[in-house]
N, C-alpha and C positions, 0 to 999 in steps of 0.2 A: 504494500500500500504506500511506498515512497512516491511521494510526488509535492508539488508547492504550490498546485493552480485553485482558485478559490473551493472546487467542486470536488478536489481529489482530496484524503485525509493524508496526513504528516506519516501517522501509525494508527493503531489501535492502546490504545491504553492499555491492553493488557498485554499486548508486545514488549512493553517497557518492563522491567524487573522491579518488582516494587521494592521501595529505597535506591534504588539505581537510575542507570541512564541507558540512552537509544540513541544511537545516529540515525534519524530519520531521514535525513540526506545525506550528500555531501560537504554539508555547511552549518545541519543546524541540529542540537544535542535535545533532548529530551529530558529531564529529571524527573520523576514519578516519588510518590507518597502517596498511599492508599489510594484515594479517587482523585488526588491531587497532582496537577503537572506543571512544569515550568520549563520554557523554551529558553536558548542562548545560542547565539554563532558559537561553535565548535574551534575559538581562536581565543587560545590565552594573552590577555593583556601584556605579558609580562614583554615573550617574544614574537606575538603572534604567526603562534604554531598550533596544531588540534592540541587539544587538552589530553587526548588517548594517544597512546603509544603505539599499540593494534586498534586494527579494524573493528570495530565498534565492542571497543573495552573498556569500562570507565572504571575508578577508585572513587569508592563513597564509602561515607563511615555513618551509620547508625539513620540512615533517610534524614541526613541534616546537611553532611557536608561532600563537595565533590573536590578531588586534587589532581593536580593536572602532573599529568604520567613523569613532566620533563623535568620540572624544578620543583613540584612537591609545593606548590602554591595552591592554598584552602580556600571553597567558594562555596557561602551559603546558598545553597538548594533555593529561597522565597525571594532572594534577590541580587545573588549572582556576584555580592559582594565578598571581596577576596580577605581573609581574615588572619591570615599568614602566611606568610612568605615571602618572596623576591618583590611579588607586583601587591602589597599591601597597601589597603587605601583603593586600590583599583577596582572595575568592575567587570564581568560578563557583558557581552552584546545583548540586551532582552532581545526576543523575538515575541512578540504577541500571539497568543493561542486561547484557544477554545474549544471547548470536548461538548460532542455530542453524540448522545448514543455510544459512548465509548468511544469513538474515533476522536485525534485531534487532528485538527485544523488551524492553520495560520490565520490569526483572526487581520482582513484585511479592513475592519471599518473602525479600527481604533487608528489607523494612519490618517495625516490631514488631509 
């Protein structure tokens, strides 16, 4: 179910590992918590490189925090904000999303 056009879904939610993540594309990460999800471009602030080291493998600790494979820099799950490490202070790219029926979708009517 990869794809990024208004009509196609991102994943399925239950694609995603709960407390984990999903490369839904090429570009953009998934975070999941029970019925809960949160999107981000798949490029660490730091060096802007994917945050996974393999093809769609993430590090998460406890469905709170995700760390990026290269330098071990921490990024809250609700808002992508880096809470140790090299790029501290810095953020995740949000990607706006919306689950329906279980699928997510890129929500495009929160853009101006």
């Amino acid at each position: 179910m990869n794809g990024c056009s208004d009509d196609a879904a991102l994943c399925s939610l239950d694609d995603i590992p709960d407390s984990g993540g999903l490369e839904a594309s090429a570009s953009i990460l998934v975070l999941r918590r029970g019925d809960d999800a949160w999107a981000y471009r798949n490029v660490c602030p730091h060096f802007s490189i994917p945050l996974n080291y393999e093809p769609n493998t993430f590090w998460t600790y406890d469905g709170q925090l995700l760390m990026c494979a290269h330098h071990s820099a921490m990024f809250r799950f609700e808002d992508g904000a880096c809470i140790d490490g090299p790029c501290l202070g810095a953020s995740l790219t949000s990607v706006p999303i919306r689950i329906e029926g279980r699928n997510v979708f890129i929500d495009d009517a929160g853009k101006g």
